[in-house]
GUMARTOR-84878 format. One record per residue: z, x, y of N, C-alpha, C, O in turn. Coordinates in steps of 0.2 Angstrom, whole numbers, padded with zeros to 4 digits, always signed. Layout:
N
ZXYZXYZXYZXY
...
This chain:
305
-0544-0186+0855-0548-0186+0861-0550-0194+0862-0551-0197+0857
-0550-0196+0868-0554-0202+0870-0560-0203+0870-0564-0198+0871
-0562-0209+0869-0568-0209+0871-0572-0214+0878-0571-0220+0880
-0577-0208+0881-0576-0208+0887-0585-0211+0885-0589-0211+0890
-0587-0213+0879-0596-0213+0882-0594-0219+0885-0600-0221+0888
-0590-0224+0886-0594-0231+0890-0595-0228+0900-0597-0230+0906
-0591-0224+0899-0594-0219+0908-0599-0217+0909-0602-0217+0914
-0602-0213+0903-0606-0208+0904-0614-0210+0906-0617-0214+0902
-0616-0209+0911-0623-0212+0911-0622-0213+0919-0617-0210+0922
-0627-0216+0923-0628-0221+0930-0624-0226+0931-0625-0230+0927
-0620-0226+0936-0615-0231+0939-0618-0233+0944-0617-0229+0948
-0620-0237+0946-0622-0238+0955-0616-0243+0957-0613-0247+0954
-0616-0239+0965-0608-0243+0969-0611-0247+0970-0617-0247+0971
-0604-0253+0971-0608-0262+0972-0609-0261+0980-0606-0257+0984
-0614-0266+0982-0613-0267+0989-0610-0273+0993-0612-0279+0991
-0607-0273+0997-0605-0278+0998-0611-0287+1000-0617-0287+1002
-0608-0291+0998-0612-0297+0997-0611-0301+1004-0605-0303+1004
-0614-0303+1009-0612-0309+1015-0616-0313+1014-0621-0313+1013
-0612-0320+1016-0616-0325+1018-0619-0326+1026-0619-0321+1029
-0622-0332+1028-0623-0332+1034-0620-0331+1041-0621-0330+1047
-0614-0331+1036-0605-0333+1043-0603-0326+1042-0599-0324+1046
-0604-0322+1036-0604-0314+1038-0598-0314+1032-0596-0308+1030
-0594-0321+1030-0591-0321+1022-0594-0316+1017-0600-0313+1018
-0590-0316+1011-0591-0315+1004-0593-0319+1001-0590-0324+1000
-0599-0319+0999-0604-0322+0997-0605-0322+0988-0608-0318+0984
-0601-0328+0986-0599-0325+0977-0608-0327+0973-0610-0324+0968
-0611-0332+0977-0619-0329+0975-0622-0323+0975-0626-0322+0971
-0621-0320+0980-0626-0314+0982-0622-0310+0976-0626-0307+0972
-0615-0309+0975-0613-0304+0970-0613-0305+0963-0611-0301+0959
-0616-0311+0962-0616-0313+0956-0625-0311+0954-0627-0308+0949
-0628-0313+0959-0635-0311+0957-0637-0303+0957-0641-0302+0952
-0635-0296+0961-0633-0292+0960-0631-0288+0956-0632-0283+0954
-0625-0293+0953-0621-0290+0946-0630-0291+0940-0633-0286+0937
-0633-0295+0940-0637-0298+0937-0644-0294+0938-0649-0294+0933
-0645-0291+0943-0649-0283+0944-0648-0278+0942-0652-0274+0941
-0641-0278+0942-0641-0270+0938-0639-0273+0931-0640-0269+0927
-0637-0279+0928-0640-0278+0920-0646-0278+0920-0649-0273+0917
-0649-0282+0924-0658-0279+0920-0659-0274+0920-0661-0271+0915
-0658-0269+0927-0660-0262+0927-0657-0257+0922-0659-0251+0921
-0653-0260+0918-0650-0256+0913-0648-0250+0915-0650-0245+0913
-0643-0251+0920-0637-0246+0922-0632-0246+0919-0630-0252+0918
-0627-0241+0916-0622-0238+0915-0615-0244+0916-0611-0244+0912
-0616-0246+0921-0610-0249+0924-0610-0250+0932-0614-0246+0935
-0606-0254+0935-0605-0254+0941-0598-0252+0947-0594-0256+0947
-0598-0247+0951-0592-0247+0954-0589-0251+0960-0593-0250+0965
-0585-0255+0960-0583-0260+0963-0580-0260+0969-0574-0258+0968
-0581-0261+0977-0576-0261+0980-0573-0254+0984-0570-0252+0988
-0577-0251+0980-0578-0243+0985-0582-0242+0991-0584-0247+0995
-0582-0236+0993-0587-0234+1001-0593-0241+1001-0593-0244+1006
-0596-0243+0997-0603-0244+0997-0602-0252+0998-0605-0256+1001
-0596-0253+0995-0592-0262+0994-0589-0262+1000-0585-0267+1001
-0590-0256+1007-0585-0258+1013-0580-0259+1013-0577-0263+1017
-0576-0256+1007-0569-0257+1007-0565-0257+1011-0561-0262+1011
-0565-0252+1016-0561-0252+1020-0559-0258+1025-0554-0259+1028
-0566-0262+1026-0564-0268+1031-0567-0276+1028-0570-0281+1030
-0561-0273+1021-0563-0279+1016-0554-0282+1017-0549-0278+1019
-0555-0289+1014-0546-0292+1014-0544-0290+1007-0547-0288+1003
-0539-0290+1007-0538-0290+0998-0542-0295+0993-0545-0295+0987
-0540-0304+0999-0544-0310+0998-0551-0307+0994-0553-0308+0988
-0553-0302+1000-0562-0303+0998-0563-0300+0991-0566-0303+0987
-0559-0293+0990-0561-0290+0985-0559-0294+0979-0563-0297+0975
-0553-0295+0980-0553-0301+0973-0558-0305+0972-0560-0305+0966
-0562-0309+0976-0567-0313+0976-0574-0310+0973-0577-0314+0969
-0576-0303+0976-0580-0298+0974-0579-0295+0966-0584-0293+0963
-0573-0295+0964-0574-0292+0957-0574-0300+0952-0577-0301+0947
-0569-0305+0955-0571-0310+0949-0578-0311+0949-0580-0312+0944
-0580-0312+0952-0588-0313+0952-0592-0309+0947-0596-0310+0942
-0591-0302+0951-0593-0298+0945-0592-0297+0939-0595-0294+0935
-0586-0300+0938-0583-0300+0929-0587-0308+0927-0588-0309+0921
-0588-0311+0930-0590-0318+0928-0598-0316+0925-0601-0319+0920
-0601-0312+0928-0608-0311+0924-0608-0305+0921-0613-0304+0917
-0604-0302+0922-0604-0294+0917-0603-0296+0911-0607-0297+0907
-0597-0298+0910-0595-0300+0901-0596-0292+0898-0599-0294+0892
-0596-0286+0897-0597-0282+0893-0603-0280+0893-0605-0276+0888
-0609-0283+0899-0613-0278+0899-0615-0273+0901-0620-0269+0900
-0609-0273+0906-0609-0267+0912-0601-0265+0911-0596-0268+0912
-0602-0258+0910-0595-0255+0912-0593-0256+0921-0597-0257+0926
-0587-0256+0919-0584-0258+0928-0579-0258+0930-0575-0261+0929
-0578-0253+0935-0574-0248+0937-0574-0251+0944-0579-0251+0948
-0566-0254+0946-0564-0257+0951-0559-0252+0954-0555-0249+0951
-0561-0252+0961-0559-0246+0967-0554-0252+0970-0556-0258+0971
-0546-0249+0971-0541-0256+0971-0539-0252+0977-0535-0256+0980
-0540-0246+0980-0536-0243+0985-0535-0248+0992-0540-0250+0994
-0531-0249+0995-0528-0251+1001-0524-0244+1005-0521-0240+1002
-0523-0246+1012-0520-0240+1015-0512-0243+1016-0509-0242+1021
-0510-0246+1008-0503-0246+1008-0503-0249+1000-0509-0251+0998
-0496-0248+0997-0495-0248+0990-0495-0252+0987-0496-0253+0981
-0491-0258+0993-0491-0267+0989-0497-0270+0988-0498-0273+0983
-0503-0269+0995-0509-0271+0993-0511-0268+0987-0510-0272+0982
-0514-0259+0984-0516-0259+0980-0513-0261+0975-0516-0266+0973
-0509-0261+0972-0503-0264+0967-0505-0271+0964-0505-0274+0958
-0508-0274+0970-0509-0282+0970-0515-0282+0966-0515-0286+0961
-0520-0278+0968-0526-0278+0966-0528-0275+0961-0532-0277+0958
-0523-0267+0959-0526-0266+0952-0522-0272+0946-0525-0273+0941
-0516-0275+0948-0515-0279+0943-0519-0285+0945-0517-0289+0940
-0523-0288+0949-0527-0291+0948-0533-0289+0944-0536-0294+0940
-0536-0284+0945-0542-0280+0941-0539-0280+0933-0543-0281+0928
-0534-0279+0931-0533-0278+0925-0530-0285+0922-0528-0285+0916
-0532-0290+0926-0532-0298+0922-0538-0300+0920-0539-0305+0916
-0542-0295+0922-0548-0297+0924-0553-0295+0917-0557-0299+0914
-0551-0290+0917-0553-0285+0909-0555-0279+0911-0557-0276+0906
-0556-0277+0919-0559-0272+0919-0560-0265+0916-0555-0264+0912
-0563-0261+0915-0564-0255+0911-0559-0250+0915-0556-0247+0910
-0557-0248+0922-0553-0245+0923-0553-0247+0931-0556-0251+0934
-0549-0244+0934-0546-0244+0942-0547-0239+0944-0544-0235+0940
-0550-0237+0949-0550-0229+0955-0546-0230+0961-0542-0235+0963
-0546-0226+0964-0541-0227+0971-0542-0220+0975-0541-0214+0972
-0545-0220+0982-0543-0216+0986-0537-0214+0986-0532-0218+0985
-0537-0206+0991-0526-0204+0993-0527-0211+1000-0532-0214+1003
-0524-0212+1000-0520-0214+1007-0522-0211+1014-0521-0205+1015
-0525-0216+1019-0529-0212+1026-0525-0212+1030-0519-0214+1030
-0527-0209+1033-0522-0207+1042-0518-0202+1043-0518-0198+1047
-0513-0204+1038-0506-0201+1038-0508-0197+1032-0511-0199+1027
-0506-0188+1034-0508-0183+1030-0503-0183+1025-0498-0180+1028
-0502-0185+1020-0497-0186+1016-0497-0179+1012-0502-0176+1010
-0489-0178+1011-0489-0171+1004-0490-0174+0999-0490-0180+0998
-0493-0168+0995-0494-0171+0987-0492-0173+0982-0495-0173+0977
-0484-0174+0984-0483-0177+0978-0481-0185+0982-0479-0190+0979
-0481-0185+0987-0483-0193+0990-0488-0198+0986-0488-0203+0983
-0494-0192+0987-0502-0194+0985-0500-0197+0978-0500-0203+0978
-0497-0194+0973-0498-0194+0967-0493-0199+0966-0495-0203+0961
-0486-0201+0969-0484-0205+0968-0487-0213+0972-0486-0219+0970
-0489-0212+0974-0494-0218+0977-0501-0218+0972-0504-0223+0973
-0504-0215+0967-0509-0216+0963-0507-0219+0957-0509-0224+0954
-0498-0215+0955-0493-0218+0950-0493-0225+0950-0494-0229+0946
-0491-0224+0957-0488-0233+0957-0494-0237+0957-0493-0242+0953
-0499-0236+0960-0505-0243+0958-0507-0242+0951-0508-0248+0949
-0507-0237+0946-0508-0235+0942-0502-0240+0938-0504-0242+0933
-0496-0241+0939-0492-0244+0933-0491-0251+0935-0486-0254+0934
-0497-0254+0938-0498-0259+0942-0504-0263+0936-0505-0269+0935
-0507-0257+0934-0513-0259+0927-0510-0257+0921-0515-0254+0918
-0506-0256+0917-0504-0250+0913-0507-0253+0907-0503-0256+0904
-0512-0254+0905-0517-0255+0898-0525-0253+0903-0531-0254+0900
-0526-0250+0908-0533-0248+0912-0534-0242+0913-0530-0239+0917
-0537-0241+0910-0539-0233+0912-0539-0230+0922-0539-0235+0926
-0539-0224+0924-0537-0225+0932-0542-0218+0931-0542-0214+0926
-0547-0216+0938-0552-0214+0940-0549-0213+0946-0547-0218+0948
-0547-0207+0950-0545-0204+0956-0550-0203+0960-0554-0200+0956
-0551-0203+0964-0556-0205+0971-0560-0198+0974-0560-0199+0980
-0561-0194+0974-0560-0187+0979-0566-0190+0985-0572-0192+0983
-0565-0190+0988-0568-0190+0994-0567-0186+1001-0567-0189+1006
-0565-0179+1001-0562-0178+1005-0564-0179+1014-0561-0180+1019
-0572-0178+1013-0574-0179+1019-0573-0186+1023-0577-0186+1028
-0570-0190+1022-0570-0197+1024-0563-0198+1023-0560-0202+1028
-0559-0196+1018-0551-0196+1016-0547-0194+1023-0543-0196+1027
-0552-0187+1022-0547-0181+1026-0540-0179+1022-0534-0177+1024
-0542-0179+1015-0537-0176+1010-0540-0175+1003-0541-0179+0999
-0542-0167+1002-0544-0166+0997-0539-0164+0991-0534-0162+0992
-0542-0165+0984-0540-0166+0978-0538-0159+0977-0544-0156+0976
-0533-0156+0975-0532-0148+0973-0530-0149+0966-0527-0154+0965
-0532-0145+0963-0532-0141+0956-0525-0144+0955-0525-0149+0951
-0519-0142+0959-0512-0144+0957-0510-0150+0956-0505-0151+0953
-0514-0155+0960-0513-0162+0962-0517-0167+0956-0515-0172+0953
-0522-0163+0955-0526-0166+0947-0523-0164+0942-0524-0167+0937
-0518-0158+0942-0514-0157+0936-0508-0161+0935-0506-0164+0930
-0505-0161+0940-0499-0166+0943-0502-0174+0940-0500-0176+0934
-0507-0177+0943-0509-0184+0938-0511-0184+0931-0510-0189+0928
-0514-0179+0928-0515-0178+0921-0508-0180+0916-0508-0183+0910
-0504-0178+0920-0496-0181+0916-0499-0187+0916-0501-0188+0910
-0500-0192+0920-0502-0201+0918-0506-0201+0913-0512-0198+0914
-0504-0204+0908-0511-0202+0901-0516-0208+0902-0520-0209+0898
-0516-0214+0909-0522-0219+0911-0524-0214+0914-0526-0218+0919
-0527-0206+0918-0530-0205+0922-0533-0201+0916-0531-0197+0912
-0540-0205+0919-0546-0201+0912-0550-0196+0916-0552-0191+0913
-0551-0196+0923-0555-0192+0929-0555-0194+0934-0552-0198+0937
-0560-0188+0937-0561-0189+0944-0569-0193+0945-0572-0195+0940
-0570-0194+0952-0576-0197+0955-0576-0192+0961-0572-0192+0965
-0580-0188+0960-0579-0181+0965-0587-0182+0968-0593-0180+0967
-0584-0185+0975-0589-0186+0982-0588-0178+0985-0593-0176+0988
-0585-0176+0985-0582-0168+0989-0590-0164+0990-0592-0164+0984
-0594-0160+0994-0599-0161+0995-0602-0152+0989-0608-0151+0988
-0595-0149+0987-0597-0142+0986-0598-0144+0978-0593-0146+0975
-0602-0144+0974-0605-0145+0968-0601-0142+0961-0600-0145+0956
-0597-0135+0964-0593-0132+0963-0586-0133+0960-0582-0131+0955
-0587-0140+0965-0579-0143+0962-0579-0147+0956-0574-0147+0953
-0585-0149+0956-0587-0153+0948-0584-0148+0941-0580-0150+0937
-0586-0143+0942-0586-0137+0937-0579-0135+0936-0576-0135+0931
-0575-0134+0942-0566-0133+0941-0564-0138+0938-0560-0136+0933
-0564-0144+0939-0561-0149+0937-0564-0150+0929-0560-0151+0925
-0569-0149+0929-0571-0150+0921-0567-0145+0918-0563-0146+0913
-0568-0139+0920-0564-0133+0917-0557-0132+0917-0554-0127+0914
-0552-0138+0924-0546-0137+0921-0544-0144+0918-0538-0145+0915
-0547-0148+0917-0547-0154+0913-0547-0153+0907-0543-0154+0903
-0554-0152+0906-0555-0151+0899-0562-0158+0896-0564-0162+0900
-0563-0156+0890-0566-0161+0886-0562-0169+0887-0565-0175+0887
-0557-0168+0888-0554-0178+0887-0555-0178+0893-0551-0174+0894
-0558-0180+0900-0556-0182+0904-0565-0180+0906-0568-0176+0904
-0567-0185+0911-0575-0187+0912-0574-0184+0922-0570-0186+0927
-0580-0178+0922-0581-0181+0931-0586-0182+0931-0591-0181+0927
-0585-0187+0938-0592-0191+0939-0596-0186+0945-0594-0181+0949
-0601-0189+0945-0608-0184+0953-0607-0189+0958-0610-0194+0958
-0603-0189+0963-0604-0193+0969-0610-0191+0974-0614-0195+0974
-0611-0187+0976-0616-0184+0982-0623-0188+0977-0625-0186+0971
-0626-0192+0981-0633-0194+0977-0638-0187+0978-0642-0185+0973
-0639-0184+0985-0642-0179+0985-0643-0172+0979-0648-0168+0977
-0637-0173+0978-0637-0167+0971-0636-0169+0964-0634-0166+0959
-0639-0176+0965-0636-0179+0957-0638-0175+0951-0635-0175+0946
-0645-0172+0951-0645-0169+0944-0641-0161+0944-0640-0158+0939
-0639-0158+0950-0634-0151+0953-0628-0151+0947-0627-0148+0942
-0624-0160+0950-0619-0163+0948-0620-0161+0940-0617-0157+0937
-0625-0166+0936-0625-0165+0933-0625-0160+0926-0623-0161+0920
-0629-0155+0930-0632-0148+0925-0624-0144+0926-0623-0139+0923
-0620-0146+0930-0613-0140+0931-0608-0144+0927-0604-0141+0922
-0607-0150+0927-0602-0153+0921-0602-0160+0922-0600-0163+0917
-0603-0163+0927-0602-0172+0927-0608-0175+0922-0614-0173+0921
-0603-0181+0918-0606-0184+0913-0609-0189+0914-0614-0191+0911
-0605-0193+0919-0607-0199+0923-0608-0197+0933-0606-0192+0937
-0611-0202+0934-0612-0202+0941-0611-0208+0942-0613-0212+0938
-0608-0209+0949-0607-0215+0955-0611-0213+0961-0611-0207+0965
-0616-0218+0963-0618-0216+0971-0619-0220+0974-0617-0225+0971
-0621-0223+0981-0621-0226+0983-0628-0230+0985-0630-0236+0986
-0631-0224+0984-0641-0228+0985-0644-0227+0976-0650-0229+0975
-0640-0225+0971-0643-0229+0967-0644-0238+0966-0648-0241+0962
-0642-0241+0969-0644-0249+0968-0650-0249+0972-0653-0254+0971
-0653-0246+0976-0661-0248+0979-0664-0244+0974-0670-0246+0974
-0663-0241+0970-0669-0238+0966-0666-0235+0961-0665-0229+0961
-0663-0239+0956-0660-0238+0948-0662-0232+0945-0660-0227+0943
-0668-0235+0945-0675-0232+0940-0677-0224+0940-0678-0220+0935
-0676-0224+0947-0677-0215+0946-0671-0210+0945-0671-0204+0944
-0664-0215+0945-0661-0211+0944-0658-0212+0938-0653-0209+0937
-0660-0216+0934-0660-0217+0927-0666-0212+0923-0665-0208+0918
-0673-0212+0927-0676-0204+0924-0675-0201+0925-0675-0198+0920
-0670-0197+0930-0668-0191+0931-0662-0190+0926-0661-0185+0923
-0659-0195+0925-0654-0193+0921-0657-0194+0914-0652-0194+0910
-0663-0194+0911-0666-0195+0904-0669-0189+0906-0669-0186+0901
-0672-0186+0910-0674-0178+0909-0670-0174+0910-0672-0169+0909
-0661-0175+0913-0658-0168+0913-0654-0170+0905-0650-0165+0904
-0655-0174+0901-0653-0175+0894-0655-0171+0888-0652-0169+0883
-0665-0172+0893-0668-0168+0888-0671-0161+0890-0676-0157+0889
-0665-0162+0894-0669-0154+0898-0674-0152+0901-0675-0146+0903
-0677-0157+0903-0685-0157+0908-0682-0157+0915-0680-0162+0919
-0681-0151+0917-0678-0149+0924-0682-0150+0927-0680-0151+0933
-0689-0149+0927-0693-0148+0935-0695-0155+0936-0695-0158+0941
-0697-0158+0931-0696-0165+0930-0691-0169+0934-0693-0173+0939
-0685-0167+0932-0680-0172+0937-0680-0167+0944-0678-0171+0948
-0680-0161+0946-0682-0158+0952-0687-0162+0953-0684-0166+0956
-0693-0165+0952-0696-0169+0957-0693-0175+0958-0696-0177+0963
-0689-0177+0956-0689-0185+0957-0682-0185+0960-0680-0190+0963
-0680-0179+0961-0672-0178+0965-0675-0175+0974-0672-0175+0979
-0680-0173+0972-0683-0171+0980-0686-0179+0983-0685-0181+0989
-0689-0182+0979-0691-0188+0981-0687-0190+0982-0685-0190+0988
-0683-0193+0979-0675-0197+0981-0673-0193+0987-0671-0196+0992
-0673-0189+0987-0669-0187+0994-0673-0186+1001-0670-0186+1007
-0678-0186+1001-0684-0190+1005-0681-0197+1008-0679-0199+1013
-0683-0201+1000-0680-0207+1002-0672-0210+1009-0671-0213+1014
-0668-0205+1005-0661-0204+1007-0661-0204+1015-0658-0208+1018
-0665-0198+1016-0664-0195+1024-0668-0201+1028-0665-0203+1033
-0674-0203+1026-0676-0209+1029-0671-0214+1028-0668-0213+1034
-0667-0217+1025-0663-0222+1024-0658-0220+1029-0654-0224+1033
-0657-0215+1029-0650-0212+1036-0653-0210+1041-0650-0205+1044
-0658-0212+1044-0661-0210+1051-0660-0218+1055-0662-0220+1061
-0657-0221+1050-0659-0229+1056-0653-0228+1062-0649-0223+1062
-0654-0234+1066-0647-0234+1072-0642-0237+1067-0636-0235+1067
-0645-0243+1062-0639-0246+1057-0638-0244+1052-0643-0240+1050
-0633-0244+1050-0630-0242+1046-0633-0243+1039-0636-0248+1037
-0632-0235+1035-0637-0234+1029-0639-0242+1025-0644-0244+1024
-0629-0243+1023-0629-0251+1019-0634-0256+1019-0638-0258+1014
-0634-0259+1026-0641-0263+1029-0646-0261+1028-0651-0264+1025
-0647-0255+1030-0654-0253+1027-0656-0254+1019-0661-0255+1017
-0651-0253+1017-0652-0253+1008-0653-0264+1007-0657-0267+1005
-0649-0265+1009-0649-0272+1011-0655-0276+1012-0657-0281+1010
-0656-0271+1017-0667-0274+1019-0672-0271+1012-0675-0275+1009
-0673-0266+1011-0674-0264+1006-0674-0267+1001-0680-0270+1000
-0667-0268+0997-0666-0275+0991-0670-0282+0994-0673-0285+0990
-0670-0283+0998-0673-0290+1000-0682-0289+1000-0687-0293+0997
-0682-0286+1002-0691-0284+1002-0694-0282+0995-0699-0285+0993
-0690-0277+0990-0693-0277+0984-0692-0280+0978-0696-0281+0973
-0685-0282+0979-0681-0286+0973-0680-0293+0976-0677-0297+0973
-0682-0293+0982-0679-0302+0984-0673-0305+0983-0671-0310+0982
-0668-0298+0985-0662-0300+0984-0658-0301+0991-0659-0296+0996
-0653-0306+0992-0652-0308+1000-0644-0307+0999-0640-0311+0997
-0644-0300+1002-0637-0299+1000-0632-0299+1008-0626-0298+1008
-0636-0301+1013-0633-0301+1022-0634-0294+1025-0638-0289+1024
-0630-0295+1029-0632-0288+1033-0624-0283+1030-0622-0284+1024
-0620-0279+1036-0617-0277+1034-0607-0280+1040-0608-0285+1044
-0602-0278+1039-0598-0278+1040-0595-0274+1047-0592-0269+1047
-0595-0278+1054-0592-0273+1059-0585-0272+1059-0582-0277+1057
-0582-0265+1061-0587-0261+1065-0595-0256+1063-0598-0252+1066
-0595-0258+1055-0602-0254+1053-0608-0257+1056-0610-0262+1054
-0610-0254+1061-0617-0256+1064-0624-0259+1064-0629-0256+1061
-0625-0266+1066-0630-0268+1061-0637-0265+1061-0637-0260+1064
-0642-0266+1060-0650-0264+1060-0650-0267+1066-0647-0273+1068
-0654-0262+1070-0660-0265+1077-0665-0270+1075-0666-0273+1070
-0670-0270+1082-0678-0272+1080-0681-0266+1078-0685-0267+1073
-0679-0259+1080-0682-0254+1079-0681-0249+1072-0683-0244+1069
-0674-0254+1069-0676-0251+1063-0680-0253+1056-0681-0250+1050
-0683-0259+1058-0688-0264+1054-0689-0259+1052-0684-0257+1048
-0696-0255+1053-0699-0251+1052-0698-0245+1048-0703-0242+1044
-0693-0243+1049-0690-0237+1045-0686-0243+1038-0687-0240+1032
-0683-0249+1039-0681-0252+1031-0691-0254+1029-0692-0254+1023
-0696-0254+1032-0701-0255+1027-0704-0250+1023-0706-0249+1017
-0703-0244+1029-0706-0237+1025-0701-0235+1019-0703-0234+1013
-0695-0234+1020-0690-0233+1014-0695-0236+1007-0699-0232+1003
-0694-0245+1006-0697-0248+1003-0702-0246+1001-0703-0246+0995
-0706-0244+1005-0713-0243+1002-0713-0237+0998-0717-0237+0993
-0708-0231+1001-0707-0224+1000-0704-0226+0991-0707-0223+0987
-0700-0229+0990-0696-0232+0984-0703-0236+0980-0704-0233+0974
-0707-0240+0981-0711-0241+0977-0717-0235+0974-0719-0234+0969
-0717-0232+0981-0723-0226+0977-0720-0220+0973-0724-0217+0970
-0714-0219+0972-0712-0214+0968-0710-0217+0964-0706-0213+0960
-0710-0225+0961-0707-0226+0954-0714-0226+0950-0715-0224+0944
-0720-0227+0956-0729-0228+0953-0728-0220+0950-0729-0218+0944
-0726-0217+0955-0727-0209+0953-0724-0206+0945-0727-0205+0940
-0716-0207+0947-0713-0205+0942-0710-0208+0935-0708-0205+0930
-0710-0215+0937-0710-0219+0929-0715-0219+0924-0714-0223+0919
């Protein structure tokens, strides 16, 4: 069997870093990298939904993960998301990721075009023989994809002995549990939905990736030290808080990111920019809602830490 503990634990998805001019900003990502080692998270996911992949260059990403390999060195596991919506970009980038040292490569299917599945799989193949000594992490996101992960599709990749698991965003909790049960022990799913992370948990995911763990590490490092030791109503409290948090955080006109972005700025003093159009930036009128977040984030770490 492999061993899979350097996954197991809290991953938070990186966020994209801007400068003034709305660049990649290889300070902000460096400093960043250097908040989640203090917070003592699990590792970091690179270049995924939360990294704005979709309307990033191949340029930026490569600029975005050496950076973060420049200050991780082995303190942070790190799982670089290489997908592009064609096979020579990701190609480029998982064999860049794997010059690099990373821990493994992920990859969404391919958008737009509803491809059959054994397309899907030879397009994961080929990014995947692009890193061939890196572990590879397949993407489910179907709600955003528009192409969900079936039982035959993950058995079909399992033939590649670099595919260690899933990162299963798909929203039915349900699906955690199939995949564990037709995978097996060698092979790790992660919790995407942050709202259900300890759900995720308690049905079979060993690790988790999300997207609003980087505004508040903390609580979802408790919760995952009480679904360890079995204090369930424990982490039902801090998982209701968290999702408190969440819904304020998705109520603004701009997009959740920025708001996480104001957020970091106000309680960690970290100046990470705004976000990436066409993602929508913060109003005047979302001030207000990025203050309360924060503040909502500070009173339940007083609460629950």
């Amino acid at each position: 069997m492999r061993n899979l503990d350097k996954y197991k634990g809290v991953i938070p998805a990186f966020y994209a870093c801007y400068d003034k001019e709305g660049n990649i900003s290889p300070e902000g990502v460096q400093e960043l990298t250097k908040y989640f080692i203090k917070k003592g998270v699990k590792g970091v996911y690179v270049n995924g939904s939360s990294g704005e992949c979709i309307y990033q260059s191949v340029e930026d990403k490569k600029i975005v993960l050496e950076n973060v390999m420049k200050i991780a060195k082995g303190s942070l596991t790190v799982i670089a998301h290489v997908a592009c919506n064609n096979t020579k970009d990701s190609m480029e980038l998982a064999s860049h990721a794997e010059s690099l040292g990373v821990d493994a490569i992920a990859a969404i299917p391919p958008i737009y075009f509803h491809l059959p599945e054994h397309a899907i799989a030879q397009y994961w193949n080929d990014i995947s023989s692009a890193a061939p000594n890196t572990d590879f992490v397949i993407y489910n996101i179907p709600q955003l994809a528009g192409v969900a992960l079936t039982l035959n599709l993950f058995a079909e990749m399992r033939k590649n002995p670099r595919v260690i698991g899933v990162k299963n965003s798909s929203m039915p909790v349900q699906d955690i549990q199939m995949f564990h049960a037709d995978a097996g022990d060698d092979y790790i799913i992660f919790n995407g939905p942050d709202e259900q992370f300890i759900s995720g948990r308690v049905i079979g995911a060993e690790g988790a990736i999300g997207g609003t763990y980087g505004a508040m590490p903390e609580l979802f490092l408790k919760m995952d030290a009480y679904v360890k030791t079995g204090e369930m109503e424990k982490a039902r409290e801090i998982q209701y808080a968290v999702n408190e948090i969440i819904y304020k955080m998705c109520s603004a006109k701009g997009n959740m990111y920025g708001v996480i972005k104001g957020i970091l700025k106000i309680n960690e003093n970290l100046e990470l920019g705004g976000v990436r159009k066409p993602l929508p930036a913060l109003t005047e009128d979302d001030t207000a809602i990025v203050k309360e977040a924060a503040e909502m984030i500070r009173a339940a770490k007083e609460t629950y830490l």
